[in-house]
C-alpha positions in Angstrom: 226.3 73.9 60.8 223.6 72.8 58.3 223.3 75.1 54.9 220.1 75.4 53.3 221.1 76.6 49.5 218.1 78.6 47.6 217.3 78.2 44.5 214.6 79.3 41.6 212.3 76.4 42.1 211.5 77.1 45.6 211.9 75.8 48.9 211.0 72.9 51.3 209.5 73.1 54.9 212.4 71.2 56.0 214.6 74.2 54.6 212.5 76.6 56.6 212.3 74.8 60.2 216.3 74.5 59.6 216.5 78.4 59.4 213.7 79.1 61.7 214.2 77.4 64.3 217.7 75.4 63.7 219.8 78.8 62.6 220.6 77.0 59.3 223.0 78.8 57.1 221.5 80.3 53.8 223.3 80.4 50.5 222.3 81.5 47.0 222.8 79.2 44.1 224.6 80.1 41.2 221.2 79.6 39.0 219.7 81.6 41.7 221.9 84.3 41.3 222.1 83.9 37.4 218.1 84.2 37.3 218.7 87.4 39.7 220.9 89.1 37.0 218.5 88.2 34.3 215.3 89.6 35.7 217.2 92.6 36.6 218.0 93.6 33.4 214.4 93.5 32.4 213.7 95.6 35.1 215.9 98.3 33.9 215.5 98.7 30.6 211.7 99.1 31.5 212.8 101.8 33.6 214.6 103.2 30.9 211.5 103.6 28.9 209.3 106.5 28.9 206.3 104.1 29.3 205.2 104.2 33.0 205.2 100.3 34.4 203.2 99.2 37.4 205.8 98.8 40.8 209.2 99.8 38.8 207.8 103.7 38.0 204.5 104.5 39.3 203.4 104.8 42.7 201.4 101.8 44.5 198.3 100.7 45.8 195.7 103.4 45.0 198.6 105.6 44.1 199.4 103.5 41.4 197.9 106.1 38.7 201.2 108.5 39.6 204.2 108.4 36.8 207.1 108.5 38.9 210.5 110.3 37.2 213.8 108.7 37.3 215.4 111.4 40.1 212.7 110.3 42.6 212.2 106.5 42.1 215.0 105.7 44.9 213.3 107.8 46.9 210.0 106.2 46.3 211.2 102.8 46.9 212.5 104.1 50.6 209.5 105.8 51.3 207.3 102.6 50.8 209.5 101.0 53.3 209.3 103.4 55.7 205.7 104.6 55.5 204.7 100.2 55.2 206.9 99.3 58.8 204.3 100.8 60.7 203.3 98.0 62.7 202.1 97.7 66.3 202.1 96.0 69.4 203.7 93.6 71.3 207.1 91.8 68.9 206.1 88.3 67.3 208.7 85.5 67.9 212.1 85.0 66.5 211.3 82.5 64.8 208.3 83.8 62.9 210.5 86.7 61.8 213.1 84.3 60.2 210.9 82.2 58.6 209.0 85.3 57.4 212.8 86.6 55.8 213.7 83.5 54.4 210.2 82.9 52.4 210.6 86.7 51.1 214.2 85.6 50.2 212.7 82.5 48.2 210.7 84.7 46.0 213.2 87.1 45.4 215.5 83.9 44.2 212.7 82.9 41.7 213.7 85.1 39.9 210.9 86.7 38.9 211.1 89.4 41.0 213.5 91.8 39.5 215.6 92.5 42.8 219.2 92.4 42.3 221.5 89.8 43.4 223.6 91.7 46.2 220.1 92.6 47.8 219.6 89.1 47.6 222.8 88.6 49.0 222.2 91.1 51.8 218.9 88.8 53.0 221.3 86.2 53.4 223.9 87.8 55.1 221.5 89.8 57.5 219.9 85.9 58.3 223.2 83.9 58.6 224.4 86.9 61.5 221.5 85.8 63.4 220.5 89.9 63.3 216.7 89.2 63.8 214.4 92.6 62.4 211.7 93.3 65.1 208.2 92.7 63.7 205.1 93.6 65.4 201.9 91.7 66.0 199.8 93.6 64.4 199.7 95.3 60.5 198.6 92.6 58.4 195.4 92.3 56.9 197.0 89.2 54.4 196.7 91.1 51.2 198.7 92.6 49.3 200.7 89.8 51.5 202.2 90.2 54.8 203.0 94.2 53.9 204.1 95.4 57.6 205.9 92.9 59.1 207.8 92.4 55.4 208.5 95.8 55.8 210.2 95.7 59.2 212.4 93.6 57.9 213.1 95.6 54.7 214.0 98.3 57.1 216.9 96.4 58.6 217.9 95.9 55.1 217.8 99.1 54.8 220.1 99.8 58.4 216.9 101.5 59.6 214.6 100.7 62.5 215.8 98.3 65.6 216.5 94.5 65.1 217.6 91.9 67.9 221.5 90.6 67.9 222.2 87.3 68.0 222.5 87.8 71.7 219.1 88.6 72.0 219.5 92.6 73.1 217.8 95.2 70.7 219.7 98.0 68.9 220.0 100.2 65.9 220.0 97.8 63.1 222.7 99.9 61.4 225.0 99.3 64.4 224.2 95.5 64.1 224.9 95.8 60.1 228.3 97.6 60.7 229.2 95.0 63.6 228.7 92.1 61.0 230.3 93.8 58.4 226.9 94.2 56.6 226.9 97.2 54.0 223.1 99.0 53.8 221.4 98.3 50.8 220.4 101.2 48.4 217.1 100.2 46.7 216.3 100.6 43.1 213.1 100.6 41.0 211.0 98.0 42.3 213.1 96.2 45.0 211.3 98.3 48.0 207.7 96.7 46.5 209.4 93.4 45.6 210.2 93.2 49.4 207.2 93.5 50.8 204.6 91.8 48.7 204.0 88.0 49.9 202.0 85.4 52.0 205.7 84.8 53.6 204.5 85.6 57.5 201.4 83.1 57.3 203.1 80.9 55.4 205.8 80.3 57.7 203.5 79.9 60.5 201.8 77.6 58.9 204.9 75.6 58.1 205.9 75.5 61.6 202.2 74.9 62.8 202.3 72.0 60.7 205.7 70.7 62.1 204.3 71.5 65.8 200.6 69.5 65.1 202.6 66.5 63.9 204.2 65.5 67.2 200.9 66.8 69.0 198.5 64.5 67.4 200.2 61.7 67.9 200.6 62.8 71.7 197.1 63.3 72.0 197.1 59.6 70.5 199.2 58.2 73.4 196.8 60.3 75.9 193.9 58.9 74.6 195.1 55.2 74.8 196.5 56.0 78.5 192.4 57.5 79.6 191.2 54.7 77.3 193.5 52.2 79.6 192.9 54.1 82.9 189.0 53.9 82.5 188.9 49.9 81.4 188.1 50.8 78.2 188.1 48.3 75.2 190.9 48.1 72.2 188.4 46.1 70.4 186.9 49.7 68.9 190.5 50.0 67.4 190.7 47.0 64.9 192.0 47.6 62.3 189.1 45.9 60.5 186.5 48.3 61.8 188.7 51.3 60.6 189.2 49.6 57.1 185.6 49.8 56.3 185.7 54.0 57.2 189.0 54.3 54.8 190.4 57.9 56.5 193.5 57.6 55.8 193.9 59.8 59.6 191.5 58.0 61.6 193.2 54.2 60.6 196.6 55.9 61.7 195.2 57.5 65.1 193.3 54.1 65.9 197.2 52.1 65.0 198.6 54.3 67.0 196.4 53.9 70.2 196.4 50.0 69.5 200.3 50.3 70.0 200.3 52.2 73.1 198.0 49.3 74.5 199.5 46.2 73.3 200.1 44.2 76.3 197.5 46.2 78.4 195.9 44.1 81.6 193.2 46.9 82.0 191.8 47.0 79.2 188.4 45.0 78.2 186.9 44.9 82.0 184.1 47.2 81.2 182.8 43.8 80.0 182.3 42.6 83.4 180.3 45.7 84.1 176.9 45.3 83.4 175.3 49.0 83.2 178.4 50.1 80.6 177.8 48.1 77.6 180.4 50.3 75.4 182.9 53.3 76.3 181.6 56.2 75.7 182.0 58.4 72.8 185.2 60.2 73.9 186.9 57.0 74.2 185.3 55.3 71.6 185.8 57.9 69.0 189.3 59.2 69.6 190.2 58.0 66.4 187.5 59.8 64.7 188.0 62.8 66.2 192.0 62.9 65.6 192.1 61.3 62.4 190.0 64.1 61.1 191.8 66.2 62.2 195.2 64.9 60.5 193.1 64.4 57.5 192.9 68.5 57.9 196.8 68.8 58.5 197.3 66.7 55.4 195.4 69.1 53.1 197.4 72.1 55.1 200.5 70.2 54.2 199.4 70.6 50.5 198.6 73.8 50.5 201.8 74.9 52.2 203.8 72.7 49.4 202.6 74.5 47.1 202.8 77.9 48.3 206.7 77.4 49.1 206.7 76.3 45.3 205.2 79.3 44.3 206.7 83.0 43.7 204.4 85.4 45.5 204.9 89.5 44.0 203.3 91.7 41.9 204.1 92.9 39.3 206.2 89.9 38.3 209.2 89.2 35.6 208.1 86.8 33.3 210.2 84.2 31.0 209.2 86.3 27.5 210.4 89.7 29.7 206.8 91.1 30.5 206.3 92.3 33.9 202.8 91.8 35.0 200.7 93.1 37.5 198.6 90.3 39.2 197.2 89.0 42.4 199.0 85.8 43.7 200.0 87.8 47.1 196.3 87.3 48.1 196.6 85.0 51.4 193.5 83.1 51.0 194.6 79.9 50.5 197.2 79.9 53.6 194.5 81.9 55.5 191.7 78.7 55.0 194.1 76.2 56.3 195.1 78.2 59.1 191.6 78.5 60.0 190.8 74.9 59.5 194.0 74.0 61.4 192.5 76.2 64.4 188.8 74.1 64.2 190.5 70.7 64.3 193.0 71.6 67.2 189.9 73.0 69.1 187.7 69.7 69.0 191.0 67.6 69.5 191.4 69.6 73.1 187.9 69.4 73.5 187.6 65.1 73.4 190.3 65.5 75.5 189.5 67.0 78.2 185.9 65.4 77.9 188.2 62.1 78.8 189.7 64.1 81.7 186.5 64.8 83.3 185.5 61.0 82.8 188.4 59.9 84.6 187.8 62.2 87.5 184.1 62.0 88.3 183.5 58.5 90.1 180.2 58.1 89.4 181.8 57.6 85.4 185.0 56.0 86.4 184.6 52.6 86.7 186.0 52.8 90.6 188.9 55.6 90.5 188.7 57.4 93.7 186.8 61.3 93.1 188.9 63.4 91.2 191.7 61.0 91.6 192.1 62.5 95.7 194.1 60.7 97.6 191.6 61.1 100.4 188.8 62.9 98.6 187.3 65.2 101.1 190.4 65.8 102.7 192.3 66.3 99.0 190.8 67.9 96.2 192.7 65.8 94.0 193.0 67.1 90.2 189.4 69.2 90.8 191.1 72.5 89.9 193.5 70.7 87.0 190.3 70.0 85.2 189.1 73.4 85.6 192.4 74.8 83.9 191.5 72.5 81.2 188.2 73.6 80.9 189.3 77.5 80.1 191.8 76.1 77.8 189.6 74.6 75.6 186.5 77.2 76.2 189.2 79.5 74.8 190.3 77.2 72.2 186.6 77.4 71.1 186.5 81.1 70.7 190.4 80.8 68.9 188.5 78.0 66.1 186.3 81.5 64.6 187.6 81.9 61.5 189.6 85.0 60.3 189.8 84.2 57.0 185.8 84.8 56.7 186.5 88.6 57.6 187.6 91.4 55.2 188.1 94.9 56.0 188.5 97.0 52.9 191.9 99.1 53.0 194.0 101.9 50.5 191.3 103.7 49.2 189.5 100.6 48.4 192.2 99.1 46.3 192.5 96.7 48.5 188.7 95.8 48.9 189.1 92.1 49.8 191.8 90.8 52.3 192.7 87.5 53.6 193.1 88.3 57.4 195.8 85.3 56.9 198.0 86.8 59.5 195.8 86.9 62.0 195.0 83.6 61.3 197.9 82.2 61.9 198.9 84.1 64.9 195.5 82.5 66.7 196.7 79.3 65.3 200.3 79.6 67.2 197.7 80.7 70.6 195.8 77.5 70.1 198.6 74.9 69.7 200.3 76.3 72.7 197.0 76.0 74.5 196.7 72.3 72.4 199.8 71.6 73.8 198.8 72.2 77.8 195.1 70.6 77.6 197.3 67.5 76.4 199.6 67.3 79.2 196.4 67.6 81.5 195.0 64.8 80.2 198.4 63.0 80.5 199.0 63.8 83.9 195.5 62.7 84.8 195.7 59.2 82.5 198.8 58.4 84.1 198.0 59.2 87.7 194.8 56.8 87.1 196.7 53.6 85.5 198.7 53.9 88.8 195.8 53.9 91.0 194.5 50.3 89.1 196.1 48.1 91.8 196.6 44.5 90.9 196.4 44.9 87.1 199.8 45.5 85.1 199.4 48.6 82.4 200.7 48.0 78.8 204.6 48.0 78.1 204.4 51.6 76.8 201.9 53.1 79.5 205.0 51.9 82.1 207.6 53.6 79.4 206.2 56.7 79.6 205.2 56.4 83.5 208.6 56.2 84.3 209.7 58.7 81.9 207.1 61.7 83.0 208.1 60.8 86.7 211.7 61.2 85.4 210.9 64.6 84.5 209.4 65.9 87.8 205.5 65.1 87.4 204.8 63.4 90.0 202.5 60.6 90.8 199.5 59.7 93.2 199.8 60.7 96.6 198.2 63.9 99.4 197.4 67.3 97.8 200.5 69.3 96.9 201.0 72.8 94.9 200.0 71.6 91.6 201.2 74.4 89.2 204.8 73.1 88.6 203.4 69.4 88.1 201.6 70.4 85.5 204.6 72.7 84.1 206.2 70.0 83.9 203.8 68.3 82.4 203.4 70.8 79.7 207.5 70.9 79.1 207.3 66.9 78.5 204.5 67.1 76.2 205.8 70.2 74.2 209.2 68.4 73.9 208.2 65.4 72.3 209.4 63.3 75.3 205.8 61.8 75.1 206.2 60.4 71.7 210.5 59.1 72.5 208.9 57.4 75.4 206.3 55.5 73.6 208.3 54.9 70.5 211.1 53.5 72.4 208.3 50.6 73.2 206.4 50.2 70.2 208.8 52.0 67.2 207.9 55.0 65.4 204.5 56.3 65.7 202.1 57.1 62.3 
């Protein structure tokens, strides 16, 4: 099994897909651990000092003015645990939860945190028993960081709470501990606080977002060049000449990408012979446009997210020179913008999508596809209703684009007068690529099932590739009305899969 080892400097998004999604197995590094030790004994002497310090013995939030004696600071640092795992709702995914552990256990490693290194240890070994804390959608307002769901997690720590096995049934988490051989951890001064204070739940949604949008833009590539092909488009709008002049770096990728798909192509050019359609119109035309902006968007995202899993996220903080500071990294407003912005471009992707959809089943726009692509319209209804399922998709896609980062809600006393809202941002972000995700295998199955209603003319060497493939899977191809659901299903499972992208690379190599 692959090991991801943590160190001080931070971690990669590689690192956190592996543990996310792969069940990677964490361990510490020695400078990990050594930097552990060190900030640690900082901590403690400052709690050996008379002089109250912010997080190791005062209270928090707008409690923070409280002096907290030595006999009670254990119990303080339970109690913030307890009282901060008061989330809500329905239990956000596995995945989300590890990712979520495994950025708070990047922090910690910084060293600049204070914890100790056997709590450390006890993220690790809690993580690498696949003993998954449940987290609830709701209680984060992104600021200070993700503080509930953290704190659900802390709780396991803690063998508190319920957590999921690695066989997926939920139980005590101190019977899961004792099963793994997992011994509770006993906080100290500041290690409850240390646990709960990061961007770590929107960050690793972004990070898998990011991972997710990758393989779907360049789906929503091939689907484009398929509508493009089915509708006797033109390749001439995707020169690379014409996108030279425009220098996107994403739009000269989207339009390279679609020009590959239609190398070969028969179909396209023949709107030439047409003489009422003197160009394609805008949602063929423009496809690059549209989804080069958009990766433009994911690139900046990408940034962002570098630098966040660079950064150490707590307050107050261990410096170098042995100061502990209060300060206000945890704020999520950098993830929380990107998330946002990930949500807008997703939104008008689906949305020139199913645009092309529409096009390809409305005859009077079609360039001679029979209505709605019915095998006997009249008598069949064709794709009518897939269109419609579209439609919803991307009206709700349009209301899943408002931004949540441009709300605040003021919270503690007004302490915490300004939040992020980066959570929720990224959990309307996970909403929309799923819904991303289904629009494009709409448009695929409609693409598809119109190149194979172009008698006489011989698609491009990838359209065939992937025909064959998505008929491979169970979608099937032109023919009298049938229940249409699992079609589509299936659809959706070949899109979401990445067999879209395998089957066009396999023709024209790796994709940008």
């Amino acid at each position: 099994m692959h090991t991801v080892v943590v160190g001080t400097s931070g971690v990669t998004a590689s690192d956190v897909l592996a543990v996310a999604r792969g069940g990677a197995r964490i361990e510490l590094s020695a400078q990990a651990v050594e930097a552990l030790a060190a900030a640690r004994e900082i901590v403690d002497a400052l709690a050996a000092k008379p002089d109250p310090v912010y997080g190791v013995s005062t209270g928090f939030g707008a409690l923070a003015t409280r002096h907290i004696s030595q006999e009670l600071r254990a119990q303080l640092q339970r109690n913030i645990v307890r009282s901060h795992a008061a989330g809500m709702g329905p239990r956000v995914e596995r995945e989300v939860v590890r990712a979520l552990m495994f950025l708070r256990l990047k922090t910690v490693c910084s060293g600049h945190t204070g914890v100790r290194p056997e709590v450390a240890q006890t993220m690790a070994d809690v993580l690498n028993a696949g003993i998954t804390p449940v987290v609830h959608e709701y209680g984060s307002l992104g600021c200070s960081g993700d503080l509930a769901p953290l704190s659900h997690c802390a709780l396991t720590l803690m063998g508190e709470g319920d957590a999921e096995g690695p066989d997926g049934v939920v139980r005590p988490a101190g019977e899961l501990l004792a099963e793994h051989g997992i011994q509770p951890v006993e906080l100290r001064e500041k290690e409850g606080l240390a646990l709960l204070n990061g961007t770590d739940g929107m960050l690793g949604m972004l990070v898998m977002a990011l991972a997710d949008l990758d393989t779907l833009y360049k789906s929503a590539d091939v689907t484009a060049a398929l509508s493009l092909e089915a509708l006797l488009g033109t390749d001439k709008v995707l020169a690379p000449e014409l996108h030279a002049i425009r220098p996107h770096p994403g739009q000269g990728a989207s339009a390279a990408n679609m020009l590959a798909v239609l190398e070969g192509s028969q179909l396209t050019g023949h709107h030439q012979d047409d003489a009422p359609r003197v160009q394609d119109a805008y949602s063929v035309r423009c496809a690059p446009q549209v989804a080069g902006a958009g990766r433009d968007t994911m690139a900046h995202a990408r940034l962002v997210a570098e630098r966040e899993l660079a950064s150490a996220v707590d307050n107050p903080v261990v410096l170098p020179d042995g100061r502990v500071e209060s300060n206000g990294n945890f704020h999520g407003a950098p993830v929380a913008y990107v998330l946002d912005f990930l949500a807008i471009a997703a939104a008008d992707l689906g949305s020139i999508a199913e645009r092309r959809t529409d096009r390809l089943l409305d005859k009077n726009r079609s360039h001679g596809l029979p209505p709605f692509l019915a095998d006997d319209a009249g008598v069949d209804s064709g794709l009518m209703i897939a269109q419609y399922t579209q439609a919803a998709l991307v009206s709700e896609m349009k209301r899943l684009a408002v931004p949540a980062s441009a709300d605040s809600i003021p919270s503690s006393a007004m302490q915490e007068d300004h939040v992020s809202m980066g959570w929720s941002a990224a959990r309307k972000l996970r909403t929309a690529i799923d819904n991303l995700t289904r629009i494009v295998a709409v448009e695929l199955y409609a693409a598809t099932r119109g190149i194979e209603l172009r008698e006489g003319l011989t698609p491009a060497p990838a359209s065939r590739a992937v025909i064959e493939a998505v008929r491979a899977a169970g979608v099937q191809g032109p023919g009298p009305d049938r229940f249409l659901a699992p079609d589509l299903a299936a659809a959706d499972a070949f899109v979401r899969g990445g067999h879209l992208v395998t089957a066009v690379e396999a023709v024209t190599g790796p994709l940008r």
